[in-house]
DRENVOGU-428002 format. One record per atom (N, C-alpha, C): residue number from 1; residue in three letters; atom name; x, y, z. Coordinates in Angstrom, 2 decimals, decimal comma, m for minus. Layout:
REM residues N
NUM ALA CA X Y Z
...
//
This chain:
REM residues 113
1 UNK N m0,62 m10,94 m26,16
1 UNK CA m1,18 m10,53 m24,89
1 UNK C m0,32 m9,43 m24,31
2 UNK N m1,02 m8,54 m23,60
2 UNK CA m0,34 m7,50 m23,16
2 UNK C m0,94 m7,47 m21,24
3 UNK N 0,12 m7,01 m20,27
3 UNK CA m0,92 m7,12 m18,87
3 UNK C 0,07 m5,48 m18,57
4 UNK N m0,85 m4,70 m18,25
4 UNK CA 0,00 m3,52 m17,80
4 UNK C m0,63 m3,63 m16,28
5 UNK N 0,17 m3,57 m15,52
5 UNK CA 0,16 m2,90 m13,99
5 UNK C 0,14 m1,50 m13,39
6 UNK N m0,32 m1,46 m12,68
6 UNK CA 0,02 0,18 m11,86
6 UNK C m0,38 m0,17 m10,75
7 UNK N 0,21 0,71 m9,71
7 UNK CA m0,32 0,42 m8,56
7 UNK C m1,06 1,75 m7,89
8 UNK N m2,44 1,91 m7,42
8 UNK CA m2,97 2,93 m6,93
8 UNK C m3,24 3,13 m5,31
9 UNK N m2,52 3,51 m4,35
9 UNK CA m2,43 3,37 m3,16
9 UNK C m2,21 1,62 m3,12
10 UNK N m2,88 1,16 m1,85
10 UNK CA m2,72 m0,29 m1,90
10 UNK C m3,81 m1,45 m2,72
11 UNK N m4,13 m0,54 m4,26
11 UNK CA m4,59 m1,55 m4,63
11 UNK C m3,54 m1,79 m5,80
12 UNK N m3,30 m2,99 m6,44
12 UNK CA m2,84 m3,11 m7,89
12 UNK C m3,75 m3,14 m8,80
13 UNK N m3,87 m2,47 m10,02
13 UNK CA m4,84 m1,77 m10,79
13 UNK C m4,29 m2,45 m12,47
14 UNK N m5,02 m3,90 m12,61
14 UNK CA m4,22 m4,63 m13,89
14 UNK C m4,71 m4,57 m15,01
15 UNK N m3,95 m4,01 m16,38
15 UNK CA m5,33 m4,42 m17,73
15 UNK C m4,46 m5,60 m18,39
16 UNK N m5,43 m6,70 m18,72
16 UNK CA m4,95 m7,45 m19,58
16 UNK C m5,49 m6,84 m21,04
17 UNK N m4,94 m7,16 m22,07
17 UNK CA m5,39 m7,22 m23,66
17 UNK C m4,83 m8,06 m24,45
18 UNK N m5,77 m8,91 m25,02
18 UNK CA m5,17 m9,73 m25,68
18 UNK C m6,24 m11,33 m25,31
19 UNK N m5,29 m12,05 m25,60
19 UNK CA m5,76 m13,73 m25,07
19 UNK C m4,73 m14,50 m23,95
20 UNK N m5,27 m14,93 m23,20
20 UNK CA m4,75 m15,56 m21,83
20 UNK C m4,94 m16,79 m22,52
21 UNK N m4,16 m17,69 m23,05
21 UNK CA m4,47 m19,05 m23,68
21 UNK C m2,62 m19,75 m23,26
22 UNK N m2,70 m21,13 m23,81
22 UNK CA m1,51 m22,02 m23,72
22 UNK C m0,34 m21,36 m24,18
23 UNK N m0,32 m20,50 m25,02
23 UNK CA 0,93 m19,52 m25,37
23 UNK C 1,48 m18,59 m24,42
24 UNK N 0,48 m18,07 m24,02
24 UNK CA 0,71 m16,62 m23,34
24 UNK C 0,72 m16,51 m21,25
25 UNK N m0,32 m17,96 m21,00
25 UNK CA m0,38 m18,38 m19,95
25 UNK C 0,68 m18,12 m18,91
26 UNK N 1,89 m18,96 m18,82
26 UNK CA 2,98 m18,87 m18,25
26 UNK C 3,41 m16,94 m18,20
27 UNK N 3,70 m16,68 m19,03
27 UNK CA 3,70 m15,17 m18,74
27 UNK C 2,89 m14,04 m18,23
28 UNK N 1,21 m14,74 m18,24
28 UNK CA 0,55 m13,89 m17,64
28 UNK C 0,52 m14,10 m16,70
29 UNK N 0,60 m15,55 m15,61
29 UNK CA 0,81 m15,35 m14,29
29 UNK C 2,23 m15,11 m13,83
30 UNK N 3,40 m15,25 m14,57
30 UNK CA 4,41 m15,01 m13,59
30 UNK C 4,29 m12,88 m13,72
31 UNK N 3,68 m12,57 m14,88
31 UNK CA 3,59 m10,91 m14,50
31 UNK C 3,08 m10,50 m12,95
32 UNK N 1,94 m10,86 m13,31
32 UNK CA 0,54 m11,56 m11,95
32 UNK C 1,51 m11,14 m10,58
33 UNK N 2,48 m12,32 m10,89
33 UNK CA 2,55 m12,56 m9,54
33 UNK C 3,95 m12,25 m8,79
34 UNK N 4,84 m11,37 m10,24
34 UNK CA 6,06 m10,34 m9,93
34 UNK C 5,21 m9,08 m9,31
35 UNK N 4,34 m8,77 m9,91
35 UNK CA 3,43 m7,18 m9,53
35 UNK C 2,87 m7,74 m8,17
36 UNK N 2,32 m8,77 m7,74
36 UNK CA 1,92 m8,75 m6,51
36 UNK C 2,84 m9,15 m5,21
37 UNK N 2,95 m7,57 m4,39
37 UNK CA 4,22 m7,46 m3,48
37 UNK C 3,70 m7,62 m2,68
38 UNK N 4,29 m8,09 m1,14
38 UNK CA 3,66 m8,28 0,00
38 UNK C 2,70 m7,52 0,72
39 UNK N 3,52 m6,10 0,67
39 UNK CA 1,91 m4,86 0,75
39 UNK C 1,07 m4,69 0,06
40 UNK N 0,63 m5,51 m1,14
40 UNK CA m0,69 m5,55 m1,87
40 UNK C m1,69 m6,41 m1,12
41 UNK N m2,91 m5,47 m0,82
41 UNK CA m4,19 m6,06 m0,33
41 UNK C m5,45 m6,39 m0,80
42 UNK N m5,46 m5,41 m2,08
42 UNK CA m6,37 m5,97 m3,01
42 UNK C m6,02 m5,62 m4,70
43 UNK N m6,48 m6,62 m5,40
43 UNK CA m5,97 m6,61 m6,80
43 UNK C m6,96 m6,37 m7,41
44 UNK N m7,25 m5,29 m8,47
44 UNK CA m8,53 m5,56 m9,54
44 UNK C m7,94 m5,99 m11,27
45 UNK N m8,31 m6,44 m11,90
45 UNK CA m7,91 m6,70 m12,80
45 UNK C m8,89 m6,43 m14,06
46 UNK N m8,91 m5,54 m15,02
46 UNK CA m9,45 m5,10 m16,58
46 UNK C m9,41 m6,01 m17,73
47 UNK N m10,35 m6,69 m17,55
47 UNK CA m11,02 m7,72 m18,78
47 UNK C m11,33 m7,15 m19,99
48 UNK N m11,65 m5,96 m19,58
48 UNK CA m12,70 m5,60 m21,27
48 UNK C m11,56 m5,96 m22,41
49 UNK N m10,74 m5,87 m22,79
49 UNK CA m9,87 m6,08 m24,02
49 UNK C m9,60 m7,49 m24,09
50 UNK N m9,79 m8,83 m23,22
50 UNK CA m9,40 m9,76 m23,25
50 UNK C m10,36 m10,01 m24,27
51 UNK N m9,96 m10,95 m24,95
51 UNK CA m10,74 m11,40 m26,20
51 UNK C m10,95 m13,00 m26,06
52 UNK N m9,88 m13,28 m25,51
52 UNK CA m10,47 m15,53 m25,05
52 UNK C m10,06 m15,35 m23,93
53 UNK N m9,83 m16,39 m23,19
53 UNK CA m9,61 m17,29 m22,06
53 UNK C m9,44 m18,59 m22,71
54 UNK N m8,43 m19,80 m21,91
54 UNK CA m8,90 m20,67 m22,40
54 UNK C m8,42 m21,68 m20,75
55 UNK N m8,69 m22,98 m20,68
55 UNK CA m8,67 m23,52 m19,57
55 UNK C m7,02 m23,21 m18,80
56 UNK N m6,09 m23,10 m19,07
56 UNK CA m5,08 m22,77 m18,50
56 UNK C m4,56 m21,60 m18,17
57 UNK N m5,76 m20,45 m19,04
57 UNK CA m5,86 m19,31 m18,39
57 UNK C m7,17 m19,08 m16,61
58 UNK N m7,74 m19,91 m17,29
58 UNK CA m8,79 m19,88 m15,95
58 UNK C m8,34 m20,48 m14,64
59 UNK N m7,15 m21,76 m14,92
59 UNK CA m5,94 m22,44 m13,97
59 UNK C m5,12 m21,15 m13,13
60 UNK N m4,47 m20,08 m13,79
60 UNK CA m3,37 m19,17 m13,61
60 UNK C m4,56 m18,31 m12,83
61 UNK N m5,70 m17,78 m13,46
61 UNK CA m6,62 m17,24 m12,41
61 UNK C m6,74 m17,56 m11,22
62 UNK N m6,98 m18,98 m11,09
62 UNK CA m7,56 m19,24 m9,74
62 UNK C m6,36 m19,59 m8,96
63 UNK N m4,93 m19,92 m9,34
63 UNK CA m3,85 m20,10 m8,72
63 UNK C m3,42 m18,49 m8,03
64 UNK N m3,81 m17,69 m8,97
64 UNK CA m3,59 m16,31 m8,45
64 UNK C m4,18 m15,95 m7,08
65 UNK N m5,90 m16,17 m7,38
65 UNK CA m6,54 m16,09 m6,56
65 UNK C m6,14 m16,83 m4,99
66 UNK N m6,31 m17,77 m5,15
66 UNK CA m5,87 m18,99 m3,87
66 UNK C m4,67 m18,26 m3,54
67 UNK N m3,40 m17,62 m3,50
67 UNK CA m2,51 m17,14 m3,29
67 UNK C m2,53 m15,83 m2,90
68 UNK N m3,64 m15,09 m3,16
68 UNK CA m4,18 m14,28 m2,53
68 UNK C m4,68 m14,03 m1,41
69 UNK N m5,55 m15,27 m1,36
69 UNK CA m6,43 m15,87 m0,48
69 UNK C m5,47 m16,10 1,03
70 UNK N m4,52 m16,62 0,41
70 UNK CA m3,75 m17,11 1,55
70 UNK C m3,24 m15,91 2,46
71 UNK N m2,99 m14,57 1,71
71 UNK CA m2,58 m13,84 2,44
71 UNK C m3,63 m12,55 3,15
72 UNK N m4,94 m12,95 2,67
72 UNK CA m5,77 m12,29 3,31
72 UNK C m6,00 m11,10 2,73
73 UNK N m5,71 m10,96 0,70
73 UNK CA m5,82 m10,48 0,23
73 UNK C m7,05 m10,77 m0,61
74 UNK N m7,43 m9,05 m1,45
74 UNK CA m8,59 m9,88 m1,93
74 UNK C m9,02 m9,35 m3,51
75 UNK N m9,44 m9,89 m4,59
75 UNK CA m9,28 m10,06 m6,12
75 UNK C m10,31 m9,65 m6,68
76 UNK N m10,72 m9,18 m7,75
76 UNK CA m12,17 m8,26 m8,42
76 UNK C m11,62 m8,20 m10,16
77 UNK N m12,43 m8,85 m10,44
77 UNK CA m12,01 m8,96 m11,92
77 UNK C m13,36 m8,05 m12,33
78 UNK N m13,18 m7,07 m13,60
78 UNK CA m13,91 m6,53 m14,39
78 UNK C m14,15 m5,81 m15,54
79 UNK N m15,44 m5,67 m15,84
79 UNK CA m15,47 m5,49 m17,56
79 UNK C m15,20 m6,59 m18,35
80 UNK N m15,75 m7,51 m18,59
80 UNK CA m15,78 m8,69 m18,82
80 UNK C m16,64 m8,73 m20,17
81 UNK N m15,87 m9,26 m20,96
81 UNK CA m16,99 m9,26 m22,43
81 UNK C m17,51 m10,66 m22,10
82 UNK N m19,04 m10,34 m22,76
82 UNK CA m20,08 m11,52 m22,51
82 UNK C m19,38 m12,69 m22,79
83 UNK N m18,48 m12,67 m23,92
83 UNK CA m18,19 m14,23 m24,52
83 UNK C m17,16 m14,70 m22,91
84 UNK N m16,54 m13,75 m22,07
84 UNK CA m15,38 m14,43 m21,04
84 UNK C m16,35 m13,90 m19,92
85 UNK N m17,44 m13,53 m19,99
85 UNK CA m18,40 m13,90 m18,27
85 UNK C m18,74 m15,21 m18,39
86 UNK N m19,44 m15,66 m19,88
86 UNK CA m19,70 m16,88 m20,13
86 UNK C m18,67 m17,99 m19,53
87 UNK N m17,80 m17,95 m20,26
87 UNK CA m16,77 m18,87 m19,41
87 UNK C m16,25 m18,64 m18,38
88 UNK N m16,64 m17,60 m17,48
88 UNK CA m16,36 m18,03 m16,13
88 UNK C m17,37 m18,86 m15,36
89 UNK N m18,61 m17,95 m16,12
89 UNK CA m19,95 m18,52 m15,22
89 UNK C m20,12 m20,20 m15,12
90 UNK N m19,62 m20,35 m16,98
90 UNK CA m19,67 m22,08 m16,96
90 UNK C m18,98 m22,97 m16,23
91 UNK N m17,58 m22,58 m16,07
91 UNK CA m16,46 m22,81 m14,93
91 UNK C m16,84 m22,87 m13,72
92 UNK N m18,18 m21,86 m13,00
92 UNK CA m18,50 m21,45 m11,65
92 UNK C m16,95 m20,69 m10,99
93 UNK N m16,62 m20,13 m11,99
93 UNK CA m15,93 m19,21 m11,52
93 UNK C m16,28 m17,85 m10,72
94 UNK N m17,43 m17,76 m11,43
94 UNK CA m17,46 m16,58 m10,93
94 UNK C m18,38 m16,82 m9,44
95 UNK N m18,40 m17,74 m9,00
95 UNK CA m18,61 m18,15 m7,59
95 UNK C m17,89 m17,98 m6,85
96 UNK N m16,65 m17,96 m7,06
96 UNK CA m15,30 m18,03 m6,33
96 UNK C m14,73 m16,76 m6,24
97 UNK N m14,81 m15,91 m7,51
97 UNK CA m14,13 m14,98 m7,78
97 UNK C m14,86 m13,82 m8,13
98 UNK N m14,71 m12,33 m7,24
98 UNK CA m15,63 m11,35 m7,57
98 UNK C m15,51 m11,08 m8,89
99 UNK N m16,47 m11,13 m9,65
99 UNK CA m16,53 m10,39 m10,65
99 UNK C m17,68 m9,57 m11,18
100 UNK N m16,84 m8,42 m11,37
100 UNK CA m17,94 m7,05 m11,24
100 UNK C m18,03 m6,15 m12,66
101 UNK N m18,78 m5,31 m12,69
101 UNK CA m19,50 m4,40 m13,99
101 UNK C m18,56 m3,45 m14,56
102 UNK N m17,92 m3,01 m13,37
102 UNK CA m17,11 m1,50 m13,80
102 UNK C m15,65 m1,68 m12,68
103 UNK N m14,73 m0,91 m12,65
103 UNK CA m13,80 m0,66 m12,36
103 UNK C m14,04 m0,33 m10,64
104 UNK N m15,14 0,98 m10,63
104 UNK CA m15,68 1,19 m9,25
104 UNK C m15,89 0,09 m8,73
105 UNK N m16,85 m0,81 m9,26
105 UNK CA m17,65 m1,72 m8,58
105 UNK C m16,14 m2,61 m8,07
106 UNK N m15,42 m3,08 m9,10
106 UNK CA m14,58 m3,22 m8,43
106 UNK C m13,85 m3,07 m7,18
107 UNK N m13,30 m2,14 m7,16
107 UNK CA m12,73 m1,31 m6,16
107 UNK C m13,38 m1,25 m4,78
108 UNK N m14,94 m1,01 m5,04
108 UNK CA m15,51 m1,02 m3,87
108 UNK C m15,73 m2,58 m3,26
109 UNK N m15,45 m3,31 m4,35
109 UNK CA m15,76 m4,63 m3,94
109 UNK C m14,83 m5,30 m2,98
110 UNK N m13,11 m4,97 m2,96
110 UNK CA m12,68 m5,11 m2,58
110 UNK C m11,64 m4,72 m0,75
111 UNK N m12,62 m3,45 m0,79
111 UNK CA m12,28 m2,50 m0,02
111 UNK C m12,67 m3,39 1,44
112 UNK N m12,32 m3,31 2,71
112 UNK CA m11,93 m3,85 3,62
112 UNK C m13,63 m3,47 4,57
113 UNK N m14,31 m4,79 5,16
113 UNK CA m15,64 m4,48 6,09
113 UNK C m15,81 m4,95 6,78
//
């Protein structure tokens, strides 16, 4: 697994690649959540290269999220290959958690109204 960060004005701009599973888990949220600094207000995060998920990656998601939440920040996951929309949708994740088509959609999703 690979998670690169950047930060673009006040959003953080994340690609994962790879698999978010029981191996890699622990490191993808403590990246997560070294990159997210107190002046971050909204996070988008780049799915297309993720190749699984598995339940303790979808755990570190929503722990992310909720921690977000708390600070009145706000989260947009996208580009999502069918096989990991599937498992969010089955999860009802994606009830909880924006998840959008493109990078824009993103972005705009998160933007302040």
């Amino acid at each position: 697994m690979e998670v690169r960060t950047e930060r673009e004005d006040d959003v953080l701009v994340t690609t994962v690649n790879g698999r978010i599973d029981s191996a890699t888990v622990s490191e993808f949220q403590h990246l997560m959540e070294r990159a997210i600094t107190d002046d971050i207000r909204r996070v988008i995060v780049d799915f297309e290269n993720l190749s699984y998920i598995n339940s303790a990656g979808l755990r570190a998601v929503l722990v992310i999220t909720k921690n977000l939440w708390t600070r009145n920040a706000k989260l947009a996951l996208h580009s999502l290959q069918p096989s990991i929309q599937e498992v969010f949708s089955i999860a009802g994740f994606d009830k909880i958690i924006q998840v959008c088509a493109d990078k824009a959609e993103a972005l705009d999703a998160t933007q302040e109204k």
